[in-house]
C-alpha positions in Angstrom: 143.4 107.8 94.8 141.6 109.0 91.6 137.7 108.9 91.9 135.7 107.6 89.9 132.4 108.7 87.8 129.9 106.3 85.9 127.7 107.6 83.1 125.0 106.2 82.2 122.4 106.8 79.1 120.5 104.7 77.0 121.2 106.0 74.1 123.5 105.5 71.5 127.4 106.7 72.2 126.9 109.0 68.9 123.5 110.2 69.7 124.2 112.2 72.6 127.4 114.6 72.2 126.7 116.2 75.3 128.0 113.1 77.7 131.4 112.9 75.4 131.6 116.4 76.2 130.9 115.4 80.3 132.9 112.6 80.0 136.6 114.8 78.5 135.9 117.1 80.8 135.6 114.8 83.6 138.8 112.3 82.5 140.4 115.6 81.6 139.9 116.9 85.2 141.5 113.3 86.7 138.3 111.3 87.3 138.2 108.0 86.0 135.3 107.2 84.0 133.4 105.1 82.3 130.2 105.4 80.3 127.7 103.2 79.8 125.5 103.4 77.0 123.5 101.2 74.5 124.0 99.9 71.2 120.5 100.0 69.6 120.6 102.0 66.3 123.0 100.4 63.1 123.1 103.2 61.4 125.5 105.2 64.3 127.2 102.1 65.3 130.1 102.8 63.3 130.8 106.1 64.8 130.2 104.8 68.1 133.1 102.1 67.4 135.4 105.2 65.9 134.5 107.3 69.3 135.1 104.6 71.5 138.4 104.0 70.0 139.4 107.5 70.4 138.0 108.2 73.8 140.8 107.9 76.8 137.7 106.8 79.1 136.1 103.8 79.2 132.9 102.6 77.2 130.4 99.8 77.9 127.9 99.5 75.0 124.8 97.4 76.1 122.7 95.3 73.5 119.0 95.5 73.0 117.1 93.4 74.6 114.9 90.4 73.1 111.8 90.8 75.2 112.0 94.4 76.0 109.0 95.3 73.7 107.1 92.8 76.4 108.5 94.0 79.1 107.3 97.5 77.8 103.7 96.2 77.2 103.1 93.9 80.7 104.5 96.7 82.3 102.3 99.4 81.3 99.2 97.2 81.6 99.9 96.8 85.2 100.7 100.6 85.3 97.1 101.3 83.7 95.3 99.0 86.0 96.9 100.3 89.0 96.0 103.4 88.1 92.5 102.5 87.8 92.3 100.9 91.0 93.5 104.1 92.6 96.5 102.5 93.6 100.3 103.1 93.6 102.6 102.5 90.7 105.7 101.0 91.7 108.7 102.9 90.4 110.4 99.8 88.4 107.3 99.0 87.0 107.1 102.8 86.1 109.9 103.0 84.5 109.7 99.7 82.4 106.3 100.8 81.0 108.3 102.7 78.3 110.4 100.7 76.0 113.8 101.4 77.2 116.2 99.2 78.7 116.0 99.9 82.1 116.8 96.1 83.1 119.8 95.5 80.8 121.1 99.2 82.0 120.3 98.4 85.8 122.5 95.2 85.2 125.2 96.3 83.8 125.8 99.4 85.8 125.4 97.4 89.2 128.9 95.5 87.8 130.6 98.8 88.0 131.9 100.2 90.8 132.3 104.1 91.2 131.7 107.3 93.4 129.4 108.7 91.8 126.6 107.8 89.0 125.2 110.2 86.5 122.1 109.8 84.6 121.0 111.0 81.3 117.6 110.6 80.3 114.9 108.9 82.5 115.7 105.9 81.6 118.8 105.9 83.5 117.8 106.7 86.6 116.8 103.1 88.1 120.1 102.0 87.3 122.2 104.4 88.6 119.6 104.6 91.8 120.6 100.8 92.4 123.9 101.0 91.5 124.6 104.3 93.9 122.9 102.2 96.6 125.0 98.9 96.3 128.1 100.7 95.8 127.4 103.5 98.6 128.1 106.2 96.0 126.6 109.9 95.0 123.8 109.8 92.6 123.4 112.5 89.9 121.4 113.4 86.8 122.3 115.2 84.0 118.5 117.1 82.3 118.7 118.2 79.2 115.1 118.3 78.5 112.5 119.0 81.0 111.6 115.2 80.9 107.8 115.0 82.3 107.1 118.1 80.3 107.4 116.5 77.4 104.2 115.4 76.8 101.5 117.4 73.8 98.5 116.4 75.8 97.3 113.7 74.3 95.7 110.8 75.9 98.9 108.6 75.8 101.5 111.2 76.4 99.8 111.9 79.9 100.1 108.0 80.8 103.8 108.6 79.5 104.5 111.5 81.8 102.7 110.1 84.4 105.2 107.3 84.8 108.4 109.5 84.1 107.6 111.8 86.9 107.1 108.7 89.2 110.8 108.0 88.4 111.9 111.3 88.7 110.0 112.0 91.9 111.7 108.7 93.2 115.2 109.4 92.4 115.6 113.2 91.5 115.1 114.1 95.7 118.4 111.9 96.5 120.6 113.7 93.7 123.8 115.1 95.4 124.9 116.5 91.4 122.3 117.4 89.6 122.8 119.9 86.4 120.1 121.2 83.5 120.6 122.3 79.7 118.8 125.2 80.2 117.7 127.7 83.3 114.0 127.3 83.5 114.4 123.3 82.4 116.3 123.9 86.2 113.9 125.9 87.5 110.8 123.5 86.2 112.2 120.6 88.0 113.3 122.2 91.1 109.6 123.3 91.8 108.4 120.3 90.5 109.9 118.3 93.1 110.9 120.8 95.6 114.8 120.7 94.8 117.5 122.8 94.7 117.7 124.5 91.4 120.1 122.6 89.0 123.6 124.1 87.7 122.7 125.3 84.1 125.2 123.7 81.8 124.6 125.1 78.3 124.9 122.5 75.4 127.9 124.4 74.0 130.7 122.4 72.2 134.6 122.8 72.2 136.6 125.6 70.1 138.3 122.9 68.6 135.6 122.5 66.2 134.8 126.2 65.6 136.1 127.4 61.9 139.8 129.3 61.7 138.5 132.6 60.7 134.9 133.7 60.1 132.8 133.5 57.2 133.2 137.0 55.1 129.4 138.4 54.7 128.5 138.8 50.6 128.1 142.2 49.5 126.0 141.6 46.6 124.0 144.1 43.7 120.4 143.6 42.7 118.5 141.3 44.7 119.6 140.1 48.1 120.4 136.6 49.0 120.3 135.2 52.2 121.1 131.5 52.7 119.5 129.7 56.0 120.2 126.4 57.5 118.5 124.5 60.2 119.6 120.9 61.6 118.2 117.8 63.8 118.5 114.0 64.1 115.1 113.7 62.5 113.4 116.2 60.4 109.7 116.9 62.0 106.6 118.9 61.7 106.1 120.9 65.2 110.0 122.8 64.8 108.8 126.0 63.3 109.8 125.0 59.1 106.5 125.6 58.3 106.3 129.3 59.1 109.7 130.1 58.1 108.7 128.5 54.2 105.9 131.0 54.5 108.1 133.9 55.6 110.4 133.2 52.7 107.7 133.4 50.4 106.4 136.9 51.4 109.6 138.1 52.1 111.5 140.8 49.2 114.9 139.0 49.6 115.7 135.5 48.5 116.1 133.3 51.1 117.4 129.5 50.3 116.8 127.2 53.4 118.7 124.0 53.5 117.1 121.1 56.0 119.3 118.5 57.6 118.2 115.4 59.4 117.0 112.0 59.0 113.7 112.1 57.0 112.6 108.3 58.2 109.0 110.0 58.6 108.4 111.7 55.6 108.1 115.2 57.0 111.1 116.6 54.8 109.0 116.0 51.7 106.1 117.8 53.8 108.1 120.6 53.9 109.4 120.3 50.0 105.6 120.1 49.1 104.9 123.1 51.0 107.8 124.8 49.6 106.7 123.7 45.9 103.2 125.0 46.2 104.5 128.4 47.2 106.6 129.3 44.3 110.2 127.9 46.5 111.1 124.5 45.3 114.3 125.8 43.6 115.4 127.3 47.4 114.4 124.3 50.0 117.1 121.2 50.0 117.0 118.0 52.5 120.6 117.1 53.3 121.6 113.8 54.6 122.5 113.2 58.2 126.0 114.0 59.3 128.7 113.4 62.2 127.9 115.5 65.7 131.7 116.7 65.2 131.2 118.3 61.8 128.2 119.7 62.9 129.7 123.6 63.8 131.6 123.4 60.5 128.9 122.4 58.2 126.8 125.8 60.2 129.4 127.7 59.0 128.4 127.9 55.0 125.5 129.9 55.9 124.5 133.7 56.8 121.7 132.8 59.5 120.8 129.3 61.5 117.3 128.8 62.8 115.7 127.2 66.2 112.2 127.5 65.7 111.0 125.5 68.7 107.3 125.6 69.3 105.4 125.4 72.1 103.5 121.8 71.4 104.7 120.6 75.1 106.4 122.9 78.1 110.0 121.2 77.4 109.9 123.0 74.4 108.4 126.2 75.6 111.4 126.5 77.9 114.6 124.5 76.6 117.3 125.6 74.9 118.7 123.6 72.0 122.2 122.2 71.1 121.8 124.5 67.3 122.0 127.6 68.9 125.4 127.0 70.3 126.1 125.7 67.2 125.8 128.5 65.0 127.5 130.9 67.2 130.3 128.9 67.6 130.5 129.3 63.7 129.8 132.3 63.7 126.3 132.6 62.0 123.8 135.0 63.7 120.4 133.1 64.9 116.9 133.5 64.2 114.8 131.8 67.6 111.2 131.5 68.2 109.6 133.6 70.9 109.3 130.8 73.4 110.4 131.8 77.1 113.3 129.6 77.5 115.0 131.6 73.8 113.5 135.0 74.8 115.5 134.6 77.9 118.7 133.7 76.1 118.2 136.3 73.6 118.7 139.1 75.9 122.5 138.5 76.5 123.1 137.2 72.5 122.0 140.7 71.6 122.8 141.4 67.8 123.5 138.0 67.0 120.0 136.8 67.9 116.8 138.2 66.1 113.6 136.3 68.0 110.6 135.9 65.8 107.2 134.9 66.1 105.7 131.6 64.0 102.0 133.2 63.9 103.9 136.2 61.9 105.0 135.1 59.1 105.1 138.9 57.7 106.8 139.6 61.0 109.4 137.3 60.2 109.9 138.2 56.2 110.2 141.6 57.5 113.0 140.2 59.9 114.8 138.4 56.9 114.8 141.3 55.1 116.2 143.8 57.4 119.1 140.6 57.8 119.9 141.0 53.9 121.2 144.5 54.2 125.4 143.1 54.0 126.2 146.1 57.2 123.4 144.3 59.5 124.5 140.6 58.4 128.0 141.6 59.2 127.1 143.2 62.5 125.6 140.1 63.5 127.8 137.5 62.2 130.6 139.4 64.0 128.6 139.7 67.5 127.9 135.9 67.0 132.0 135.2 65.9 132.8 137.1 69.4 130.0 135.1 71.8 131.0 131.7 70.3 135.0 132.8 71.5 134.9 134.3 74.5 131.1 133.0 76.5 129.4 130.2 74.4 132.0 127.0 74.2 132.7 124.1 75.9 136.1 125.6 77.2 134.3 127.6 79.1 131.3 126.2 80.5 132.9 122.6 81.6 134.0 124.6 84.0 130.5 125.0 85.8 130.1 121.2 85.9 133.4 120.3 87.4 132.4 122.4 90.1 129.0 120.8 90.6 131.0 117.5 90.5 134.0 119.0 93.1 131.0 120.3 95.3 128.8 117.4 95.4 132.2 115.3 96.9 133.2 118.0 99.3 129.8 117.9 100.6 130.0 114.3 101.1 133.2 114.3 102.8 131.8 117.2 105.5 129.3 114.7 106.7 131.7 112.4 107.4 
């Protein structure tokens, strides 16, 4: 009999490639399986309906609820007074203090029977808490950010994490699967909570969507060019632009930076002002959005990609982003911030990975231009071509969480 796995997020189906990516590799290794996920942002609901047509697994897509902005506020009003009073939060009202939809998810995932229930993001974890219980199933979580780390400091952002890690201290503890994006996100939760570390599963993506051949590095007279390219869902202030702008300006070679993402904040025509007022507005674009599936492709065009995370919370001092694996599977060397979680990736990327500082913007010019020389580019291009191929894909690493899957079920079935 073919067991079954239940995944739940409350996200979008097309904002989160890494559970279609859990989800093939679990139908793909016999598990029926069925994801569960919401249907909240138009502007991704037709690629959600073209995924869910092609997917072989099943898909639930739950609606926004009308009173879940309510539910948000009553919920964190009782959170705050409790608080004040000294007095323990309760972990549903914990988790509704946030506006997510914790009840609608918690419903529909109850109606669904299965052997084990994976999590993605926080708010997921009542409902496959609940639903694990009813159903006498395994519980796991999928991290792939440090969740209760998230937070910048501010006033609000502590409430925030202070209810998250109620959750996660409610829930996390009972995990039979548990796996992490990146090796200290693992190794913040386990001590945390006093876990077992997480499997790392890397947010790499399948060969299928690599390029044929790679991208032949320019050898060009006169002044060199280099062409950069960095890319998000939404185009923000604390991801490092702002240095590299400055670092293009000091640096000998021309450097052209293309920015994609959704610019719903303004913060793209920060960066074009910025850009403008230092002699660059010819070399800084904003590009539109596009499909999670193209994503490795359109990485390809260029001779360097950028994660410039900051350090404006301790999720992003340690995590390791989805563009990194991006651009090596296309075969474009990566310039990454000096924050622990890339400086610990960059020692097995080698010469496909320069890490930079944002403080030094000279530092980084100086970085650029040593790039521009066509023998360097080349070197690195080919050591990224070669990572992408043979360590840094999906083919590869879906491996590790089959086995956390495999082992979470064989432990089960000893204590029987």
């Amino acid at each position: 009999m073919r067991r079954t796995v239940c995944i739940v997020s409350p996200g979008n189906l097309a904002s989160n490639p890494r559970i279609l990516k859990e989800a093939d590799a679990l139908y793909g290794a016999g598990y029926d399986v069925t994801a569960i996920v919401c249907d909240y942002n138009e502007a991704l609901r037709q690629t959600d309906d073209e995924i869910e047509a092609a997917a072989p697994w099943k898909v639930i897509r739950v609606p926004r609820a009308r009173d879940e902005g309510i539910v948000a506020r009553a919920a964190a009003a009782l959170a705050r007074l409790l608080v004040s009073l000294g007095l323990a939060v309760p972990v549903g009202v914990a988790a509704r203090s946030a506006r997510a939809p914790v009840a609608a998810l918690m419903r529909r995932t109850a109606e669904v029977p299965a052997d084990l229930y994976i999590a993605h993001y926080v708010a997921a974890l009542p409902a496959v808490a609940a639903a694990a219980r009813r159903h006498r199933a395994l519980l796991g979580f999928d991290a792939e950010d440090f969740h209760s780390g998230e937070g910048s400091g501010t006033p609000g952002d502590a409430f925030r994490m202070k209810m998250i890690g109620i959750v996660e201290q409610a829930v996390l503890p009972s995990c039979s699967h548990m796996t992490a994006a990146a090796p200290l996100i693992g190794k913040a939760y386990a001590a945390r909570y006093g876990l077992a570390e997480p499997v790392t599963v890397l947010n790499v993506f399948p060969l299928s969507m690599a390029p044929l051949q790679p991208r032949s590095v320019r050898s060009e007279k006169g002044t060199p060019t280099l062409q950069a390219y960095w890319f998000s869902q939404t185009i923000g202030l604390d991801r490092g632009l702002q240095a590299f702008i400055q670092a293009m300006a000091r640096a000998r070679t021309r450097v052209t930076l293309d920015i994609r993402g959704s610019n719903r904040w303004g913060h793209g025509d920060s960066l074009l002002a910025l850009a403008a007022s230092l002699g660059l507005a010819d070399r800084v674009r904003l590009l539109p959005m596009a499909p999670p599936g193209e994503m490795v492709r359109l990485a390809a065009d260029y001779d360097i990609g950028l994660s410039l995370e900051t350090e404006v919370s301790e999720n992003r001092r340690i995590c390791l982003t989805n563009k990194i694996f991006t651009y090596l599977l296309a075969g474009v060397p990566v310039i990454m911030s000096d924050t622990p979680g890339q400086k610990l990736l960059a020692t097995d990327l080698g010469r496909a990975a320069r890490l930079c500082a944002l403080a030094d913007p000279a530092g980084l010019a100086a970085t650029l231009d040593a790039l521009a020389s066509p023998p360097v580019l080349a070197e690195a291009s080919a050591a990224a071509w070669r990572l992408g191929r043979e360590r840094y894909n999906w083919e590869r690493e879906q491996d590790v969480l089959l086995q956390s899957v495999a082992a979470a079920f064989a432990r089960r079935e000893t204590l029987r």
